[in-house]
C-alpha positions as CSV (number, residue, x, y, z in Angstrom):
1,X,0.0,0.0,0.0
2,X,1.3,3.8,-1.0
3,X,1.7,5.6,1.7
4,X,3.6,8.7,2.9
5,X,7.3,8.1,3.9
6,X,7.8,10.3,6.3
7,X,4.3,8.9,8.3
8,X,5.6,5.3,7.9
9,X,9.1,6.1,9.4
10,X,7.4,7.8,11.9
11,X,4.9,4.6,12.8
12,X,7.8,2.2,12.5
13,X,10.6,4.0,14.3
14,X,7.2,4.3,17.2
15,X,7.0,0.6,17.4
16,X,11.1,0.0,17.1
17,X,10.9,2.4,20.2
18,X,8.3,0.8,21.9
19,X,9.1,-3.0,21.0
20,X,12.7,-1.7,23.8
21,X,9.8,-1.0,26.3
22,X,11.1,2.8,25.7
23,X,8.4,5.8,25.8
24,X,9.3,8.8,23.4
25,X,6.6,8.3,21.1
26,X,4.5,8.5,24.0
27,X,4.9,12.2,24.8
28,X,4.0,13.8,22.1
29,X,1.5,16.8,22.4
30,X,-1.8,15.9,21.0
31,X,-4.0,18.0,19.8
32,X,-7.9,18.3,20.5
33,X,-7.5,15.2,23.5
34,X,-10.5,13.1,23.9
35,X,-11.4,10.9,27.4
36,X,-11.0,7.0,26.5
37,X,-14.8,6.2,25.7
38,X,-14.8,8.8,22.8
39,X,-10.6,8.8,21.8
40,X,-10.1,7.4,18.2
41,X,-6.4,7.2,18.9
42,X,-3.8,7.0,21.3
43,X,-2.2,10.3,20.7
44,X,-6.2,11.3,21.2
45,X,-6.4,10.2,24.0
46,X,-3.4,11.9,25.1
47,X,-0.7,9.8,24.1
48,X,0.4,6.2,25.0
49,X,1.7,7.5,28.2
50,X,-2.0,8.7,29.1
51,X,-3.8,5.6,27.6
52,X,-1.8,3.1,29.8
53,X,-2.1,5.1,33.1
54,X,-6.3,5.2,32.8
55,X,-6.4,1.6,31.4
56,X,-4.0,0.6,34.5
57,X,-6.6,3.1,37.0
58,X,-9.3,0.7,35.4
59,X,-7.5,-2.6,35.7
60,X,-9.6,-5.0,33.7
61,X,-10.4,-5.9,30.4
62,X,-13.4,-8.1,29.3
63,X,-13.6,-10.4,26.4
64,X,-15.2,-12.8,24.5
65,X,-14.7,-16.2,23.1
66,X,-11.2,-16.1,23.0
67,X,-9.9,-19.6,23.7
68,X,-6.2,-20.1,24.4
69,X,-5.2,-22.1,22.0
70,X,-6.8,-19.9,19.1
71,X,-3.9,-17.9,17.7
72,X,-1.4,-17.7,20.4
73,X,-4.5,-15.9,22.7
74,X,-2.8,-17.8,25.4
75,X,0.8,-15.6,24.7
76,X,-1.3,-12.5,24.7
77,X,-3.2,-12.5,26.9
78,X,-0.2,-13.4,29.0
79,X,2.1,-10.9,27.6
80,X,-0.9,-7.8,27.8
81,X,-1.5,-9.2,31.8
82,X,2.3,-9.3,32.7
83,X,3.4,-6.0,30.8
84,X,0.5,-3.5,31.9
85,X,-1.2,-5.3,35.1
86,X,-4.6,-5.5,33.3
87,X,-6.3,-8.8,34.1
88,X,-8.0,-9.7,31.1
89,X,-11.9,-12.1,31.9
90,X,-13.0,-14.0,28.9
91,X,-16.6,-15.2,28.4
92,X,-17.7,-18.0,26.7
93,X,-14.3,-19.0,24.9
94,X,-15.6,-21.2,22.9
95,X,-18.0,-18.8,21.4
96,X,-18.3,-17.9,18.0
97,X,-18.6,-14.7,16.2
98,X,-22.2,-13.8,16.5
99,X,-22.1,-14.8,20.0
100,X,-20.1,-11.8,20.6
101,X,-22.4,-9.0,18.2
102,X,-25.2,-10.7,20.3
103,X,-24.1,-9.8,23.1
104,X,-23.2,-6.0,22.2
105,X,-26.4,-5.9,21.3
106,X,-28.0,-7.7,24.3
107,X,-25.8,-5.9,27.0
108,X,-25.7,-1.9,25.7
109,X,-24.2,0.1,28.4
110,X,-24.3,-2.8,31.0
111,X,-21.2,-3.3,33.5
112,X,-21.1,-6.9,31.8
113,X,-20.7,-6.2,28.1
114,X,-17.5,-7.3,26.4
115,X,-14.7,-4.6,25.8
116,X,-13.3,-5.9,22.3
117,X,-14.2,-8.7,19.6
118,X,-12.5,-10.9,17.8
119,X,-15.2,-11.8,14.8
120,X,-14.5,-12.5,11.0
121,X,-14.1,-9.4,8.6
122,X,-17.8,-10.4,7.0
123,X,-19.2,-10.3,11.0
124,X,-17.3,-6.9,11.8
125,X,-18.7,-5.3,8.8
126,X,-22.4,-6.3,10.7
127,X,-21.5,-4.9,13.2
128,X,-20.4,-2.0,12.2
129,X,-23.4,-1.0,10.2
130,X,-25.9,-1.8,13.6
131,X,-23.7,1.2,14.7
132,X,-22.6,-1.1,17.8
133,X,-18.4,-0.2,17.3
134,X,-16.2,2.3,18.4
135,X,-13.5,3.9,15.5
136,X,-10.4,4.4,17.0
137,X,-7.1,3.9,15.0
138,X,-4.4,2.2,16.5
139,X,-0.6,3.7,15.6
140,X,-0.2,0.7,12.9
141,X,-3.5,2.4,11.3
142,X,-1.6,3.3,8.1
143,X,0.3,0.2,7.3
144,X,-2.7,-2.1,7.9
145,X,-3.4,-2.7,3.9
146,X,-6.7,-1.0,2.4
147,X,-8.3,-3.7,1.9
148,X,-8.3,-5.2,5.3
149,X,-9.6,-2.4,7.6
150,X,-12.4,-0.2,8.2
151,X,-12.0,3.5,6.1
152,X,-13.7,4.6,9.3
153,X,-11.7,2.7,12.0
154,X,-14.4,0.9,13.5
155,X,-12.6,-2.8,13.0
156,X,-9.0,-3.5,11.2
157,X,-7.9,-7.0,10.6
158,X,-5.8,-8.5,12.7
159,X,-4.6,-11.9,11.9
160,X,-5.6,-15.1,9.4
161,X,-5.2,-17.9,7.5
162,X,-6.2,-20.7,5.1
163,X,-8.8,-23.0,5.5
164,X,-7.3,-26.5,6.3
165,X,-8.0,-29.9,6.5
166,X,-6.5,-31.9,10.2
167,X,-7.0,-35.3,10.4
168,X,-5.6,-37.6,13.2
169,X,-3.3,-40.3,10.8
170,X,-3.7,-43.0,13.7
171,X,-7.4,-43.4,13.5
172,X,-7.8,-42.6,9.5
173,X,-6.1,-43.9,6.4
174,X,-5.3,-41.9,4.4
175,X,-6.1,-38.9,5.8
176,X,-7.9,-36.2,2.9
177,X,-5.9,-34.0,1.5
178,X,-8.8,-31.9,-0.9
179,X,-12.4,-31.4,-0.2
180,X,-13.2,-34.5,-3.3
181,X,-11.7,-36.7,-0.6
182,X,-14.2,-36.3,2.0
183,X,-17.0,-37.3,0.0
184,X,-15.0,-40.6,-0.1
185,X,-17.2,-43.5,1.6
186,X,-14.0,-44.4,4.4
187,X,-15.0,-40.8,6.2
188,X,-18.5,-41.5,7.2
189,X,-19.3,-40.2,10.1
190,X,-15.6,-38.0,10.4
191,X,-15.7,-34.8,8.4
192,X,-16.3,-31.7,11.3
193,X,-16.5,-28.2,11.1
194,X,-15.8,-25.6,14.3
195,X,-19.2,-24.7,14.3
196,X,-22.3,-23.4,12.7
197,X,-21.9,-21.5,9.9
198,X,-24.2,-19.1,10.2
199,X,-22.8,-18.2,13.9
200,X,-19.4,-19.1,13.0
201,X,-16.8,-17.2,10.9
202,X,-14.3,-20.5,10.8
203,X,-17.3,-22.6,9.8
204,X,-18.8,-19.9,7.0
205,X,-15.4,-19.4,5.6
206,X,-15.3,-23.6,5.5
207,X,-18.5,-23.4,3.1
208,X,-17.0,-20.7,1.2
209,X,-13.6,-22.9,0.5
210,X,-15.7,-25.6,-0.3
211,X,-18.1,-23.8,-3.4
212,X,-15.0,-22.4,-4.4
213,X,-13.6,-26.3,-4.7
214,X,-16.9,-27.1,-6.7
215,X,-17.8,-24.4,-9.2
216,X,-18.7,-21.6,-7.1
217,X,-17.0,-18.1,-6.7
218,X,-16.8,-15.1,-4.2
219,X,-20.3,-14.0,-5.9
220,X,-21.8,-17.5,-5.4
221,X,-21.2,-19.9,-2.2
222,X,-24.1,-22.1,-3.0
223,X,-21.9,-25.2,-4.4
224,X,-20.3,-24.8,-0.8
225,X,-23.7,-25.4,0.8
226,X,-24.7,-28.1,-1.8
227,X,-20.9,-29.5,-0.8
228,X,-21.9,-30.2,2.5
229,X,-25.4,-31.7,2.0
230,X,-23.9,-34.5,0.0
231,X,-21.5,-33.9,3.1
232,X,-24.4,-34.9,5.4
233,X,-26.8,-37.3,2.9
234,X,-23.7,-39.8,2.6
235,X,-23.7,-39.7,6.2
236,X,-19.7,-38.4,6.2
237,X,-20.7,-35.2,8.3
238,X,-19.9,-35.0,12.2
239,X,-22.7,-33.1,13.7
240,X,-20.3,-32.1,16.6
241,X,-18.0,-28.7,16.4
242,X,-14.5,-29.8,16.7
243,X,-12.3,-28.3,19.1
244,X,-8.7,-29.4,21.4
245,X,-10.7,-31.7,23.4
246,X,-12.8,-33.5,20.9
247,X,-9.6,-33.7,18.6
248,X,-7.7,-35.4,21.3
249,X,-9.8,-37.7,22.1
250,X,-11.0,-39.1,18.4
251,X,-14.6,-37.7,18.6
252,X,-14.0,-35.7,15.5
253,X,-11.2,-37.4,13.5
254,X,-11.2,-35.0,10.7
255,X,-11.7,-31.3,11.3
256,X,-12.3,-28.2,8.4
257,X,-10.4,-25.2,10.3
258,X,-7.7,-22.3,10.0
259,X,-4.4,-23.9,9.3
260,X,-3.2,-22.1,12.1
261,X,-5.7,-24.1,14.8
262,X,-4.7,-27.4,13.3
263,X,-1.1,-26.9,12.8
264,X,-1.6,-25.7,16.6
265,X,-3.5,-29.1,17.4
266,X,-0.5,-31.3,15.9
267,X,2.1,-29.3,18.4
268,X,-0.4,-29.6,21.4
269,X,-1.2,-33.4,21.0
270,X,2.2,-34.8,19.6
271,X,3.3,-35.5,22.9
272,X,-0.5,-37.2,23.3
273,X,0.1,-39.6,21.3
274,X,-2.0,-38.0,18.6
275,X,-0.8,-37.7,14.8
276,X,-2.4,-34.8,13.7
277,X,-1.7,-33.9,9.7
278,X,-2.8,-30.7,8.3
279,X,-3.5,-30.2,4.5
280,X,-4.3,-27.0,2.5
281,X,-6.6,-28.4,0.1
282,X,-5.6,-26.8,-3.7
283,X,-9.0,-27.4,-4.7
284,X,-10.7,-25.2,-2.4
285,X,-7.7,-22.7,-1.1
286,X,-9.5,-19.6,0.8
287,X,-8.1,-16.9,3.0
288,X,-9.4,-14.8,5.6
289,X,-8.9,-12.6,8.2
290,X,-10.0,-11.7,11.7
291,X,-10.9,-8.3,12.8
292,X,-10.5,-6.8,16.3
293,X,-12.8,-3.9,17.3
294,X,-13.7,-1.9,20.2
295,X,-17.4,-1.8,21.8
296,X,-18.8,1.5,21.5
297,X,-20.1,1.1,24.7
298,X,-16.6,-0.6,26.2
299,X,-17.3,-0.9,29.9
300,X,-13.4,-0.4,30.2
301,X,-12.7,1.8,27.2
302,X,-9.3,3.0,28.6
303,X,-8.0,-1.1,28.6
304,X,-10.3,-1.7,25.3
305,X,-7.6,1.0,23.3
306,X,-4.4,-0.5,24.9
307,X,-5.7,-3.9,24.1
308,X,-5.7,-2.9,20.6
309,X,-2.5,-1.5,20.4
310,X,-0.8,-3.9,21.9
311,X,-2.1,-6.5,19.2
312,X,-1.4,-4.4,16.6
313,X,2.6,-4.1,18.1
314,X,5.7,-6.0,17.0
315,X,5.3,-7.8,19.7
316,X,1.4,-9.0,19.5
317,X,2.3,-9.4,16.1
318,X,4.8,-11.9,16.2
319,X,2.6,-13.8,19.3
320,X,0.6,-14.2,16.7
321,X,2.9,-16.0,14.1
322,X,4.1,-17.8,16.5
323,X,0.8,-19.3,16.7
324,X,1.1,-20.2,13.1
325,X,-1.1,-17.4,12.4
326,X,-0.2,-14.5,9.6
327,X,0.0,-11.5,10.8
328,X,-2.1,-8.3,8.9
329,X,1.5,-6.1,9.3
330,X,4.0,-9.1,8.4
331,X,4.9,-7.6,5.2
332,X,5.8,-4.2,7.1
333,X,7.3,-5.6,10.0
334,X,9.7,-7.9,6.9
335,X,10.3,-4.1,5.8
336,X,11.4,-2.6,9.5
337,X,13.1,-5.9,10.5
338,X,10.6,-6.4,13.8
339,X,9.2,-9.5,11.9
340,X,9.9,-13.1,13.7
341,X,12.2,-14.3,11.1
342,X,11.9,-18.3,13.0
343,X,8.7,-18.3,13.2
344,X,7.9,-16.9,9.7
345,X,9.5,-20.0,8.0
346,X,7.7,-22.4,9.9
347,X,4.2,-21.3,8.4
348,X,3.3,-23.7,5.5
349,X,4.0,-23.0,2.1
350,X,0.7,-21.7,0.0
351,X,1.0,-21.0,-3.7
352,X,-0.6,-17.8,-5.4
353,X,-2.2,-15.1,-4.0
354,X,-4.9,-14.6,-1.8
355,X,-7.9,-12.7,-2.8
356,X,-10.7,-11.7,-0.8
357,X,-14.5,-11.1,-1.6
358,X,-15.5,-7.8,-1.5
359,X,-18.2,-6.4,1.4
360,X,-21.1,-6.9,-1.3
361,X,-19.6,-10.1,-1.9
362,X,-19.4,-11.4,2.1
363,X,-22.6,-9.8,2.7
364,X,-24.4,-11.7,0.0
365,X,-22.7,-15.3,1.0
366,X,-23.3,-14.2,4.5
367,X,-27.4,-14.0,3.8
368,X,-27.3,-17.5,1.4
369,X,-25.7,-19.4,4.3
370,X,-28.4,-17.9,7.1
371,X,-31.2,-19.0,4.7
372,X,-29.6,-22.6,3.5
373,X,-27.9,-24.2,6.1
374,X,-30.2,-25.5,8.2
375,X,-31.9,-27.2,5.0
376,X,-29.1,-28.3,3.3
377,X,-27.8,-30.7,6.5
378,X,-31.3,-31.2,7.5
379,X,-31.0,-34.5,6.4
């Protein structure tokens, strides 16, 4: 993305700064300061000197299913705990995106309503147009590519990955490598997704990489739903969502997930016992991202902001990689030399590049899915 040179050295040489634990980015006057619930940026807010002290004065942060073991959440929220003194709750881990816009919605200006989400792009665009976010730009604003943020702030990209296919190699044989293999008569019963796709981003975007494997397209993720009910007719679908547990212990065999859960899975279970093997399928490659936004009615708005930033840092950044997952600044962060180098080479090798649907695009599989799903597995 073109962007000013003097800005980006300026962002960069911030993070260098602030990657040393130093502070001289966080100093600078800012003009027109804002309290927390209404700041759109750090320097708003009065710097990042200002933002830590009233997110420190309000000591919590609330979220929403955020499971540990889901991009390196366990690292960050860890590294966000130990570095500011902010104890981080999390509800429902094993939530899924609309759980969370439900429960802005529910929970308005309640003491209980979660801070930040975690949702996919297509679910953050919702939720931005029920008005329910907060704009706010973290310092990493400008080299967040175009394409994967808000023009108004309200939700910028985070992390992602490719759908993938893991498959425990001790209980199956062979284990699918493409989305034809599933419909193979030795995996009745074992094909899984993480949840319900209309409630789920993992489990929408596993529909999308499916139609695009049969025919479909960005404008048309029907063949993905007419995917799975052959899925479910030849009796090869798993009506339970997959997860760490149900992995480790065989109830869902073969799993449909981000290649950064499963190749997370085969590193927590290898010393289980379990042979978990991950596969990009090349018939059905898709890539997506997950955005992080603020709730306009944050019950810690202070913590909300420095929760952001921190994720968007060098260092939440390369938590994330670690976690197999591809950072949204890894192509910046290559540029300024903050980028993981290690842990960049161990994330698996995809050919081509990845596009992404546009917002009429997501919006309009988002509605076919809603409508279809429940008849196309119906059975």
């Amino acid at each position: 993305m073109t962007r000013p040179r003097a800005r980006a050295a300026a962002v960069l040489g911030c993070f260098a700064l602030m990657a040393l634990g130093l502070s001289a980015c966080e100093n600078r006057p800012a003009a027109g300061l804002a309290k927390p619930p209404v700041a759109t940026s750090a320097e708003n807010a009065g710097g990042m000197r200002a933002l830590i002290a009233a997110a420190k004065r309000e000591g919590t942060l609330r979220t929403i299913a955020l499971p540990r073991d889901w991009a390196d959440y366990g690292g960050l929220i860890d590294g966000f705990g130990k570095k500011y003194g902010i104890k981080v709750t999390v509800e429902d881990p094993l939530g899924h995106s609309e759980d969370e816009i439900d429960a802005l919605k529910r929970r308005g200006n309640r003491p209980t309503a979660p801070d930040v989400i975690d949702v996919g792009d297509a679910f953050a665009r919702n939720a931005a147009a029920q008005n329910l976010l907060a704009p706010y730009k973290v310092a990493a604003y400008d080299s967040i590519p175009d394409n994967q943020k808000d023009p108004k702030a309200r939700w910028s990209n985070n992390y992602g990955g490719y759908i993938s296919i893991g498959c425990d190699a001790n209980r199956v044989k062979p284990c699918p490598e493409t989305f034809a293999d599933l419909l193979k008569p030795a995996y009745k019963g074992k094909v899984s997704l993480e949840g319900d796709p209309p409630r789920s981003a993992t489990a929408f975007s596993s529909v999308y990489a499916a139609a695009l494997a049969n025919n479909g397209s960005f404008d048309d993720i029907q063949p993905g739903l007419d995917f799975f009910a052959e899925l479910e007719k030849n009796g090869n679908l798993n009506p339970l969502s997959s997860n760490l547990p149900t992995v480790q212990d065989g109830r869902t065999p073969i799993s449909i997930n981000w290649d950064y859960i499963n190749l997370h899975y085969a590193d927590q279970l290898r010393d289980k016992g379990v042979n978990w093997q991950v596969a990009i399928p090349f018939d059905g490659s898709f890539a997506q991202y997950f955005a992080l936004a603020i709730n306009k009615n944050a019950p810690h708005p202070a913590a909300a902001r420095l929760w952001q930033e921190y994720l968007f840092s060098p260092e939440g950044q390369n938590l994330r990689l670690r976690g197999y997952a591809r950072p949204v600044l890894m192509d910046a962060m290559q540029q300024d030399g903050t980028l993981d180098k290690a842990a960049a080479a161990r994330l698996p090798t995809v050919e081509g590049t990845p596009q992404f649907p546009t917002d009429a695009q997501l919006e309009k599989a988002r509605e076919t899915v809603a409508r279809g799903w429940a008849k196309a597995v119906s059975g």
